[in-house]
N, C-alpha and C positions, 0 to 999 in steps of 0.2 A: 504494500500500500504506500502511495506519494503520497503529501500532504503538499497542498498548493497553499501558500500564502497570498491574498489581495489577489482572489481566483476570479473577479471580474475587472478585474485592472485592465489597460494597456496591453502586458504582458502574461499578465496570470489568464485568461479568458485565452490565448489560443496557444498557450499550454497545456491547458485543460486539454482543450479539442483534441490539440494532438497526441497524448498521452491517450486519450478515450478512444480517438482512433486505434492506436496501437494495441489495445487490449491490456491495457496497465491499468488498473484497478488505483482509482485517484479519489482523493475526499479534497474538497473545495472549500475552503475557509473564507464564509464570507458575513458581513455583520447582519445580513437576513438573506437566511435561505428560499424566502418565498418568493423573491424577487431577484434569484439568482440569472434564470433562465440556463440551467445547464442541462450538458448534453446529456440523453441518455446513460444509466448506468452511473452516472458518476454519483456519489455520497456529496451532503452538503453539511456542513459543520459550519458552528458558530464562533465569529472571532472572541468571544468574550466567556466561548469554553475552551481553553484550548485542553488540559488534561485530556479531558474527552477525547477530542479531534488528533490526540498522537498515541492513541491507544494502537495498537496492531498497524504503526507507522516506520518505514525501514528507511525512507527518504523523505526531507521538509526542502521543497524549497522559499525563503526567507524572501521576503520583498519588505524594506523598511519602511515603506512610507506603511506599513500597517501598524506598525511598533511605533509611536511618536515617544513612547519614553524609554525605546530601546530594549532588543530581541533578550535580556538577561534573563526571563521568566522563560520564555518557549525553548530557549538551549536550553535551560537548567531541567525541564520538563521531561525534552528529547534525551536528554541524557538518562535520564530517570528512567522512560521508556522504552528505552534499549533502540534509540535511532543510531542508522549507524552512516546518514552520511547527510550533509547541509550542502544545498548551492546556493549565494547568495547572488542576490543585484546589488552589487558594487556599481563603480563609475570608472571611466578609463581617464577621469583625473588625478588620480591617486597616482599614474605612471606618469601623465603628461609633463614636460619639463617647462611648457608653455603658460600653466597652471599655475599661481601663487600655490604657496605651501599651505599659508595661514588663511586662506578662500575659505569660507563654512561650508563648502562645497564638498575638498579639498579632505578637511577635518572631521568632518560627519562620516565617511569611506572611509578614511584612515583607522578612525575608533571601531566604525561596523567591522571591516576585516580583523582588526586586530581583537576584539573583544571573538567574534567567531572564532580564530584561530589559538585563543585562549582556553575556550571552552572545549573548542572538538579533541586539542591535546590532552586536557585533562580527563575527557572520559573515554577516548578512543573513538570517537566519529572521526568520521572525514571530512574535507572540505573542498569546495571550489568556488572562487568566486568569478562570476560575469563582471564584465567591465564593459557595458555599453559605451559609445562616445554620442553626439547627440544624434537622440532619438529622433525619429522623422514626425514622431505623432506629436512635439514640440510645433511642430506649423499648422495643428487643430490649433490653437492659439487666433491664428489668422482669418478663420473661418469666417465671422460675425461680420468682420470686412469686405470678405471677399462678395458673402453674399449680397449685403446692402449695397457697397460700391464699385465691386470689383478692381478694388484698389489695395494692395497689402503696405500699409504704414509700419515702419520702426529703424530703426539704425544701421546704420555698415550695409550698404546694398552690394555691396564685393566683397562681404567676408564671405569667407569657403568655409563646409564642411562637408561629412559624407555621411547624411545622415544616417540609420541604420534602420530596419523593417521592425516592428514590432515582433512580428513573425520569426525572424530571423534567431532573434533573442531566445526566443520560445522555444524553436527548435535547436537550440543549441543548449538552453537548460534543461530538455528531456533528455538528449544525449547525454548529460551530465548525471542528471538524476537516475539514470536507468545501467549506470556504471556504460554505456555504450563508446563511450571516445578515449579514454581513459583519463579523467582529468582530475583525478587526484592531486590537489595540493594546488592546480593550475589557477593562472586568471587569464585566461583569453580575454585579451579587448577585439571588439563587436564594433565594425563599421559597417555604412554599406560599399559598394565597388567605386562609387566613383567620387569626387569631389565637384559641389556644386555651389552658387554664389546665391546669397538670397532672393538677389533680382532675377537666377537663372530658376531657383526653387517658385518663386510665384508667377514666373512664366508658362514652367508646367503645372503647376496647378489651372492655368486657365486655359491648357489644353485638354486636361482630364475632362473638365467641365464645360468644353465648351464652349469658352466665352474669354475676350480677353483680359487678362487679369493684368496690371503695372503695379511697379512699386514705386513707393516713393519716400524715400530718403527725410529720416527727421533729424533733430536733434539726437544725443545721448541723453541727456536730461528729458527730455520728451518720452522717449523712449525707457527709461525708466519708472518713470511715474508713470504708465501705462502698466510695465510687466508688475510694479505693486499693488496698481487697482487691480490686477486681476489675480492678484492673492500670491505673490512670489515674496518674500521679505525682503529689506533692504538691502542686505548682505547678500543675499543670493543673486540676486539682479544684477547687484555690480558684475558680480562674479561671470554671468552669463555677458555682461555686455561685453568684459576685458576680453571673455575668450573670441567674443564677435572683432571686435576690435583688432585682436592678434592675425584675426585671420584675415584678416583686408589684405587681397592682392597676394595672399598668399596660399597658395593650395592644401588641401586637408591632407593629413597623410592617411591611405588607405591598408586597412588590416586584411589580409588573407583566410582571416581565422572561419568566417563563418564556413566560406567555401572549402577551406581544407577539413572542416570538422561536419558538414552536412553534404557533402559531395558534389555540391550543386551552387549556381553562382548565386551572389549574393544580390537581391530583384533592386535595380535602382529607382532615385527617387521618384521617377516618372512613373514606373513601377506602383510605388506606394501610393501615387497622387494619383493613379486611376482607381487603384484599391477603395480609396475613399474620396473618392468624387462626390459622393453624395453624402457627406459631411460637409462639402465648399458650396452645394445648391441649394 
């Protein structure tokens, strides 16, 4: 039995899927199971039992935005329970040398890996952590705009990255979970193939949909007071706009991991932006 953490998340939702495909007997941790919508077969447990939900559990994978006061209850739990291996969602800032140290970005990955790799030594689990770099479902963000004016507003319209599939991730932590790539001890950082400029990312978004989509260039300060009204902290913001920043004119570097560990290439962003075309209409 897997234990999905934040199993209708981003990430946790086509985890699930693909694990239920697979025939892996998965239980889904989510704060109401009535309104999970999960796939056949799969179990649904409650975030606020967890004892329960790691009864007859041999793999958790960790996603921390569930833990806001941090995973020290569900390791101590798992260990209890005789789990005998953790994937977490890290970030691929923790290796970036681009990244301030002292970013809360930065420092949040640094303590989650470190506190995991605390605990899974002390009871004999194992571990792996995911290191995505940004996520491509970071330009749902832009949505609201897109649809009213078809105009994506915010900062650095030439900064590069490569985003990554939500997908990608997923299937790259059932491999993990399922002892299938062997990645014990490992962190693969998670991009996707290619590197793309935000002006180029809301380009194709308005070919997914359809419709011509421009961007247009604001302010940093503009642009920060945007990502806080929409619920990002101050620290965090910064921290997102320095890595925007960094990337101006400079190309993203692209990781091999997904493709060499799912055998198949890694779907680009245009890719993703048809995926969810109908999240931008």
């Amino acid at each position: 039995m897997i234990l999905v953490t934040g199993a209708t998340g981003n990430v946790g939702r086509p985890l699930v899927a693909e694990l239920a495909a697979s025939d892996v007997k998965v239980r889904a941790l989510t704060r109401d199971p009535s309104t999970a919508l999960l796939p056949a077969g799969v179990e649904a447990a409650r975030t606020d039992e967890l004892g329960a939900a790691l009864e007859g559990v041999e793999a958790v994978f960790l996603n921390p935005a569930v833990f806001w006061d941090g995973p020290a209850e569900l390791l101590r739990l798992a260990a209890e329970r005789g789990v005998r291996r953790v994937v977490t969602m890290s970030s691929s800032s923790v290796v970036r040398a681009d990244v301030a140290s002292d970013s809360p970005i930065v420092i949040h990955h640094r303590e989650l890996e470190a506190e995991v790799e605390t605990a899974c030594t002390e009871s004999g689990m194992r571990w792996t952590h995911l290191r995505p770099d940004v996520f491509a479902t970071n330009t749902l963000g832009w949505a609201p705009q897109v649809r009213e004016s078809g105009v994506v507003r915010t900062a650095y319209a030439q900064a590069h990255s490569a985003p990554v599939h939500e997908a990608d991730i997923a299937a790259v932590a059932a491999l993990a979970l399922t002892e299938a790539a062997g990645l014990d001890g490992a962190g693969p950082v998670l991009t996707g193939p290619e590197s793309v400029t935000q002006a180029e990312q809301a380009r194709l978004i308005g070919e997914a949909v359809g419709k011509p989509v421009s961007f247009e260039e604001i302010s940093r300060e503009e642009a920060q007071a945007a990502l806080v009204a929409q619920g990002a902290p101050g620290g965090v913001a910064d921290t997102l706009l320095d890595m925007a920043a960094q990337g101006v004119g400079t190309p993203a570097e692209v990781s091999p991991a997904v493709e060499r560990l799912t055998g198949r290439p890694a779907p680009s962003y245009a890719a993703w932006a048809r995926d969810h075309a109908d999240d931008f209409r």
